[in-house]
N, C-alpha and C positions, 0 to 999 in steps of 0.2 A: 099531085100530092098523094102519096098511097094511103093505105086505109088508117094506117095507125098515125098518123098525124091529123087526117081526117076524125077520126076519135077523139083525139085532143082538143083541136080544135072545136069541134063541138059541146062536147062538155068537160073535159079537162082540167083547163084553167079554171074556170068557175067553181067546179069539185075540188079543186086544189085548194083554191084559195079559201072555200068553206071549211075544209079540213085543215086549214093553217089559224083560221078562227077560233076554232074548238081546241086546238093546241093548247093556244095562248091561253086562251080561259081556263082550261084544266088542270096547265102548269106553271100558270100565273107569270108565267114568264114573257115578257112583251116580243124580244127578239125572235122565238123561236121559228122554222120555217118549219112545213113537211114540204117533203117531195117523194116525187115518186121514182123508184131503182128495179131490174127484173131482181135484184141481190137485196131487196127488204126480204122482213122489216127486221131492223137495228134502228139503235139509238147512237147520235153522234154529239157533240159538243154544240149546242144551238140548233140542233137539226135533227128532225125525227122522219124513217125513211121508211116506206109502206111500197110493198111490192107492187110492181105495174101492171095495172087491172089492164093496161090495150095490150100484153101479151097475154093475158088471160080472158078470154070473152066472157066467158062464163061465170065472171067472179063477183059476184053482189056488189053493191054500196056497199050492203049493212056490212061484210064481212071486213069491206076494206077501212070502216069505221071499228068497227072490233080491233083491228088491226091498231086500229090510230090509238084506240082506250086500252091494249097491251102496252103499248108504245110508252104511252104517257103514265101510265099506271110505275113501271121501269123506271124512267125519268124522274119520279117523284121518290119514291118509297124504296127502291134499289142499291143500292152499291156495287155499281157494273164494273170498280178497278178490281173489288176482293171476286168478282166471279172472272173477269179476264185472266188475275194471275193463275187462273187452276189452267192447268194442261188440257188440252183439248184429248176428249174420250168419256166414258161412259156417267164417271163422276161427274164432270162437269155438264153432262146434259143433265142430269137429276136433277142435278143444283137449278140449274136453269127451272126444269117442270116446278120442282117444288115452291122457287122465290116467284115464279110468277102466279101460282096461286096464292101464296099472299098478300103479294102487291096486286094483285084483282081486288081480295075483297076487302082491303083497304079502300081502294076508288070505288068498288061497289058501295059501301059505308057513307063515303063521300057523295056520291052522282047516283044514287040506286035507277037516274034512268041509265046507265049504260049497259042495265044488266040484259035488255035483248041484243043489242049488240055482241055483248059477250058471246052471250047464246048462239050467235049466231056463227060466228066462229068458228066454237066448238064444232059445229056439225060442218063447218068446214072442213074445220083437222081431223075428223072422225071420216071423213070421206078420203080425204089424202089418203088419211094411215088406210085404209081400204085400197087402195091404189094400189100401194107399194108396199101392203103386206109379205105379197111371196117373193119379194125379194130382201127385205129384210133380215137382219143379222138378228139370232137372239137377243145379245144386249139391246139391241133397238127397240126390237117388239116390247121387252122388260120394262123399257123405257117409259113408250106407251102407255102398259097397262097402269104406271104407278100413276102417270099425269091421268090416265081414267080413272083411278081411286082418289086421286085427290081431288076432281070434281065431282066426286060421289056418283059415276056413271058406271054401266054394268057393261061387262067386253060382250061385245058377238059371239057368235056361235064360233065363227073361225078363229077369233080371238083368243077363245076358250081354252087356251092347250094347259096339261096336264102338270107341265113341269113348271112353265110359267105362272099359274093358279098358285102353286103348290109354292114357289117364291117368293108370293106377295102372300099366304099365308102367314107362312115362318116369316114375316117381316112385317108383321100387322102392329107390334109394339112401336118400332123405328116410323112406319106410314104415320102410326099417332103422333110419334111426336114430330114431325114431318107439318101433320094439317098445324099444330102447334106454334109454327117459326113464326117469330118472330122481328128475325134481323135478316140479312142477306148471307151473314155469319151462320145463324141457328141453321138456314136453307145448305150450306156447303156442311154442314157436321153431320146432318140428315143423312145427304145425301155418299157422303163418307161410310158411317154406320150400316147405309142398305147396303152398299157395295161389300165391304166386309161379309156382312150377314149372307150375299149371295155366295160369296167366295168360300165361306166356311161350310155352306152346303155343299158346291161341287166337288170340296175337296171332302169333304165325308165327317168335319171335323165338329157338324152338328147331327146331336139323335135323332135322324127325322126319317123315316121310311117312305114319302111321299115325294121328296123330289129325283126326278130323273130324268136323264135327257138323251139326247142323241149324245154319241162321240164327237160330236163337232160341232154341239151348242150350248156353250158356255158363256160367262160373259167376258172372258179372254180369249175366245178365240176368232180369228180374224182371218180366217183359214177359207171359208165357204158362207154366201150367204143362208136363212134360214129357209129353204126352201125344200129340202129335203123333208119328209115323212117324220115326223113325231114320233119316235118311238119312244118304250120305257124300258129301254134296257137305260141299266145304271152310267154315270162317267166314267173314265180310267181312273181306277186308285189313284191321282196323281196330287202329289202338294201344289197347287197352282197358287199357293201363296207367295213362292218363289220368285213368279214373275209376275204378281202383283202391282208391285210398284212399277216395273217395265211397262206395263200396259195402258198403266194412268200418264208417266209420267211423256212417254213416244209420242207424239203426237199424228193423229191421223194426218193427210194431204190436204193442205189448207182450202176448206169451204170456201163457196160465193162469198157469205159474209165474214171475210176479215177482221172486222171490227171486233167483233165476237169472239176472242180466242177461247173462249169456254164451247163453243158451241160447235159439232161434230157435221161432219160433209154428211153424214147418214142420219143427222135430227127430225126426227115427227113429231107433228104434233102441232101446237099453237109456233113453238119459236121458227118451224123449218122456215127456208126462202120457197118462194114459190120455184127457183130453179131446180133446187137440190126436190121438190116436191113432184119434176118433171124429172129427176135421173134416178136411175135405183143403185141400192148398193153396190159399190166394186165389188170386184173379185178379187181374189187372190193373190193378184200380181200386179205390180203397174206398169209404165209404161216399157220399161226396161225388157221385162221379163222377170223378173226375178220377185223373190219374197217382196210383197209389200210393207211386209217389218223392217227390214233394211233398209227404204227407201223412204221412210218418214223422218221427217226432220225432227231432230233434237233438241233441248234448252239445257246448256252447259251449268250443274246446280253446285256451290260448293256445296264442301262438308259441313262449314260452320261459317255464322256471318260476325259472329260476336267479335272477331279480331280485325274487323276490317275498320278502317281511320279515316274520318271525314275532318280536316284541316281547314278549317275560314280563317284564313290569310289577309284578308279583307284590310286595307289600311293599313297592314305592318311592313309593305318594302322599305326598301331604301328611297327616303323624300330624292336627295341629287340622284339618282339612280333610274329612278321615274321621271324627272324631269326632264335627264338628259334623253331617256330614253321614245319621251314623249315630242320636243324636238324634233328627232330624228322622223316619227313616224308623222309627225305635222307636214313635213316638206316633202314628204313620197304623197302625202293623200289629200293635203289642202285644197289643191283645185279638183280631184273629184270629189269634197264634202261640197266645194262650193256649188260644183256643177248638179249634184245633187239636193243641195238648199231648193234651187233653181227649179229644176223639176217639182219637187213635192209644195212648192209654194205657186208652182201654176197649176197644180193638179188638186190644189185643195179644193174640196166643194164647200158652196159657201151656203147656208141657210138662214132664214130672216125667224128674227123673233118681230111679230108683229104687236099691235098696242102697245104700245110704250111709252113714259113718257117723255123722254128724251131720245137723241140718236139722229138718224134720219130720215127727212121726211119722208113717208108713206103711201103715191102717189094713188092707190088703192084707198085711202081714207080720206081724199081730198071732198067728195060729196058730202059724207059724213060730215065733217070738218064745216062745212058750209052753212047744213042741217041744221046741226046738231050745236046749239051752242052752248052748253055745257060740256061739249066731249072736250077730253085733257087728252087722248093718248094718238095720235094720229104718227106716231116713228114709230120707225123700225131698225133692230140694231143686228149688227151680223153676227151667226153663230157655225163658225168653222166642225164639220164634218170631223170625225176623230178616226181623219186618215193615219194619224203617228198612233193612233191604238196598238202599239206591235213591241212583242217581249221578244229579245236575242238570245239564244246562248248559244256562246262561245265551248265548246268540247275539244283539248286539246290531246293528244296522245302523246304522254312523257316516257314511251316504251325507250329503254337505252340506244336505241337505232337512231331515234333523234338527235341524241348528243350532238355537239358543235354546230354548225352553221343552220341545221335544222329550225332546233330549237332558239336559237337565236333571232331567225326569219318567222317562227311564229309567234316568239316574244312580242318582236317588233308587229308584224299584224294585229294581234289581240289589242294592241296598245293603239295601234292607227284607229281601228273599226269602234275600240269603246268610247277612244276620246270621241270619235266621230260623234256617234249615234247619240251620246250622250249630249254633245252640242247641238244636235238637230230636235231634240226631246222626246228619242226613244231609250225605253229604258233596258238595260242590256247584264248580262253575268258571263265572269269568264271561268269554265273550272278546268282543270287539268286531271290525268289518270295515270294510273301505272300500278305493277300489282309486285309486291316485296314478301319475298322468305318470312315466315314469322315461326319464332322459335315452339311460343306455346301451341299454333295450331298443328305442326308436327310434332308435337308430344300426342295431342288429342288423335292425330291420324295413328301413330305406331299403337296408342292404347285400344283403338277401332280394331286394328287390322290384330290385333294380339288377340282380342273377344272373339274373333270371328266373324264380328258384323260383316253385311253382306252391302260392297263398297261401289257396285258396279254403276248406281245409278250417280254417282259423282265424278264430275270434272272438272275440280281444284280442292286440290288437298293440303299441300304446304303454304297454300301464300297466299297474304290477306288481300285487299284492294288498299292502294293509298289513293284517298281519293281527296283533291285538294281546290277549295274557294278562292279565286284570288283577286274576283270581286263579285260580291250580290247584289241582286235587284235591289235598287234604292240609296245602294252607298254611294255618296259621292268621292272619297277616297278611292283611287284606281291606282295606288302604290303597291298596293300588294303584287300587281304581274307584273313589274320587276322582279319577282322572286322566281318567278317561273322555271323549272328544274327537268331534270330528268330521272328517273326510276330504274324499273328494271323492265318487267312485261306486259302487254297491253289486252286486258282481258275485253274485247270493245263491248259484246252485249251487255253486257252486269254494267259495264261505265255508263254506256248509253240508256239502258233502263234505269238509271240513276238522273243520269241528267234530263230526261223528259221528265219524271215524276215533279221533277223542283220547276220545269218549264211548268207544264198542266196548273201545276200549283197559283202558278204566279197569277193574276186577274189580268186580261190583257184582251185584245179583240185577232187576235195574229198571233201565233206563237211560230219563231223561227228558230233551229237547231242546226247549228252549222257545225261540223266533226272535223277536226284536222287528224290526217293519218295517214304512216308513211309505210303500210303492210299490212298484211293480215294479220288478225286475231291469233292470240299467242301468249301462254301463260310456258311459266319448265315444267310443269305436271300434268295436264290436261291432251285428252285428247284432243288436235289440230282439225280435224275433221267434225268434230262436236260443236267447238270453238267458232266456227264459220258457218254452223247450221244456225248453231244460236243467235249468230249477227241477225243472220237473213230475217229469222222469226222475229227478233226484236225492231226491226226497220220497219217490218211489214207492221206488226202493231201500232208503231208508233206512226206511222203513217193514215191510220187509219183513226188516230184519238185526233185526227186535225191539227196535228203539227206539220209545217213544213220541214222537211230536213234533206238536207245538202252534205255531201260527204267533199271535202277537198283531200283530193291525193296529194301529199308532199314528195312531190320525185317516185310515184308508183302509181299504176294505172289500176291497184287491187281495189280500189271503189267504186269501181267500175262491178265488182262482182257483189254488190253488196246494196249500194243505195242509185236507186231509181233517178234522181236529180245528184249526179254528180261534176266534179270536173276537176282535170286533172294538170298540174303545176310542173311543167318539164325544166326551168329555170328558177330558181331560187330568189334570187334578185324580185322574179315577179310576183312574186305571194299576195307583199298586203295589195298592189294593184289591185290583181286579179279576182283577190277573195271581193275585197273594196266596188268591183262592178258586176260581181256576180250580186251579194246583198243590196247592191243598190239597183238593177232592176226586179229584183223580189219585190225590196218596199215600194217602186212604183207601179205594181201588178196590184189591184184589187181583188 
């Protein structure tokens, strides 16, 4: 056994399970687990994840309990979807420093014993950030010193620097209303505001004669880490408001913690991972050679959402339409519903309600029962495990490449798998995608481009999403996918972050996301290369909120470049099988 299991082994489990104790108690939540990851701490769906103390020797309890009262503190008082959808970069670390000082002394409020904990912590994070000072990016350091002002702590002497001081001066208004938030909201508007307010400084567009920095530390530049000499000579004249929005909305190279899309590979402080707390900042370039601007991955944003069409269909196909069409998908999949009944009704675990007073006997209460002669309850009745706990959705792509036998073949699927799961008593939705010309949002774009607005950070301009129901969780009417259709282009990220939002939503103990698609991502206006960045980021997230998700290729192996659990469909004919044994060893997987 080597030493780090030996570690566990000795007090691990025990630590574990005391720290999955205090979970429960804190966030009153009974399921919750922790465990321990080298990529804590994050918060997941049921599960709260504390970096692993046997790669760290050195790391307290008390800190790894800090850890746990961050954790829970998030968990409770937080809104972690409105800090994921921010871009990973500078803003969204603030966000992050600032919401988790208020969600601390919220629980502090609550628990005021966790305030050494807390404490404890901190001179955790106060030691990191010492670590991995001289490698640090200005933004970073910046970062820092504001989660040091919002715990009302004073920076070191190395800390100290001129231009930095001089930043958190001139943003002594926005720090107030900062310590102020309120919401998880008030924490991203804060953190919006500082970022501005810094930017107005380097770009000179505030009267302040005390900030000044190096040539190559700003909080856009990404150029060199901060390790270079402090000096005070002034920035370049330059507008860096220009690529402003460039720099929030690029996202750096996806961190240890995924989970976290707010949260930066270069974070200090309370949120870092204890890994990223063992690497220091990149350089310049990545793996390639080249600009590491180039090589970070993109989120495809339109211009405008207000044109885009959500359609519940739900119940309105054609009754003979459905029927006929149901038929058909009964005799391709009857005997694997059956073969599947089979399975999941010997895989059910069974558990006993004891005292009771009917059912059956109790062989456990037979002394009792002897004893005791007033005792009435000596049964026990069975109480099946909520292995069918599991939400489906069905994501179709109605990009026009589908047209004829395609769409046909996933009509027919959607229609096999819902009657399926719905006869086995899991509850399931089928939606469909495609994205269509709209007249007004090309008026809006020619009137953009006619202003001068500055257009670069969008990739979709003419054409809305049709995005269409064609059955929701809980309807028993499954007439509507009969209606199933085809469009024109297949925007997949924007569909896909559509159709997990309405998954997460649904209350469920599993959530599954099966994607049918016959290509890649693809709108007529967008950049194609943008379009496939943005899948990848959206999978990765969505992978990471404890969704399962499966990609089936229709006649294309392009899911293969995209989702981690895929498979791909060379014959048409074999779709609903196929799809049919893929979902059906998912739901026999615990």
């Amino acid at each position: 056994m080597n030493a780090r299991h030996a570690l566990r082994d000795a007090r691990g489990f025990a630590f574990e399970s005391t720290l999955g104790k205090i979970a429960r108690v804190l966030t009153g939540q009974y399921g919750v687990a922790v465990v321990f990851s080298p990529d804590g701490p994050r918060v997941e769906p049921g599960r709260i994840v504390i970096p692993d103390y046997a790669l760290e020797g050195g790391v307290e309890r008390d800190v790894l309990i800090g850890y746990l009262d961050l954790l829970v503190a998030r968990a409770k008082h937080a809104s972690p979807g409105e800090l994921d959808a921010l871009p990973r970069g500078v803003t969204a670390n603030l966000a992050q420093v600032i919401d988790d000082r208020r969600v601390c002394a919220q629980l502090l409020d609550e628990y005021p014993g966790a305030r050494w904990f807390i404490g404890t912590l901190r001179v955790h994070a106060a030691e990191r950030a010492r670590l991995r000072w001289p490698k640090l990016h200005w933004r970073d350091r910046l970062v820092w010193l504001v989660e040091r002002a919002l715990w009302d702590e004073q920076p070191t002497a190395a800390e100290a620097r001129h231009s930095l001081l001089a930043a958190l001066h001139a943003a002594g208004d926005i720090l107030t209303q900062a310590r102020a938030s309120g919401s998880t909201a008030d924490s991203i508007d804060a953190a919006h505001a500082l970022v501005a307010r810094v930017r107005a400084l380097s770009a000179g567009d505030v009267n302040t004669m005390t900030f000044t920095a190096g040539p190559v530390e700003d909080i856009d530049t990404d150029t060199a880490p901060s390790s270079a000499p402090f000096d005070d000579s002034p920035l370049p004249d330059a507008d860096l408001a220009d690529h402003a929005d460039e720099a929030d909305n690029v996202a750096t190279s996806p961190p240890a913690d995924k989970s976290r899309g707010a949260q930066s590979e270069h974070a200090v402080g309370m949120a870092q991972t204890l890994a990223g707390a063992q690497q220091p900042s990149r350089d310049s370039h990545d793996a390639t050679g080249g600009p590491r601007g180039f090589a970070r991955p993109q989120l495809s944003l339109p211009l405008a959402t207000e044109f885009d069409e959500i359609t519940d269909l739900t119940g309105q196909g054609d009754s003979g339409a459905w029927r006929e069409l149901r038929a058909r998908a009964r005799a391709d999949t009857a005997p694997l519903k059956d073969k599947l009944e089979r399975a999941l009704s010997a895989d059910e675990r069974i558990r006993w309600r004891r005292e009771q007073e009917r059912g059956e006997l109790d062989r456990t209460a037979l002394a009792r029962l002897a004893t005791s002669p007033g005792y009435r309850t000596p049964f026990r009745t069975q109480r099946p495990s909520k292995g069918r706990d599991v939400a489906v959705t069905l994501l179709i792509d109605r990009s026009g490449s589908m047209a004829g036998r395609k769409i046909e073949l996933a009509r027919l699927c959607a229609s096999a798998l819902c009657d399926a799961l719905t006869q086995l008593s899991f509850d399931c939705e089928v939606l469909g995608y495609c994205s269509l010309e709209s007249a007004p949002m090309r008026q809006l774009y020619e009137r953009q481009r006619a202003a001068g607005a500055d257009l670069r950070r969008y990739n979709r301009f003419v054409e809305r999403l049709d995005l269409k129901v064609y059955k929701r969780f809980g309807a028993t009417d499954m007439s509507g996918i009969a209606a199933l259709d085809c469009g024109h282009e297949n925007p997949d990220g924007e569909a896909l972050a559509w159709a997990a939002a309405r998954l997460a939503d649904h209350p469920a103990g599993r959530r599954i996301l099966m994607v049918f698609s016959d290509g890649y991502p693809s709108t007529g206006d967008g950049d194609p290369q943008v379009l496939r960045s943005d899948l990848r980021e959206r999978v990765a997230a969505i992978g990471q909120r404890g969704i399962e998700l499966v990609g089936i290729g229709v006649l294309t192996d392009a899911v293969e470049d995209f989702y981690p659990h895929n498979v791909v469909v060379s014959r048409l004919a074999q779709l609903p099988s196929t799809v049919f044994s893929v979902l059906s060893s998912m739901l026999l997987v615990r």
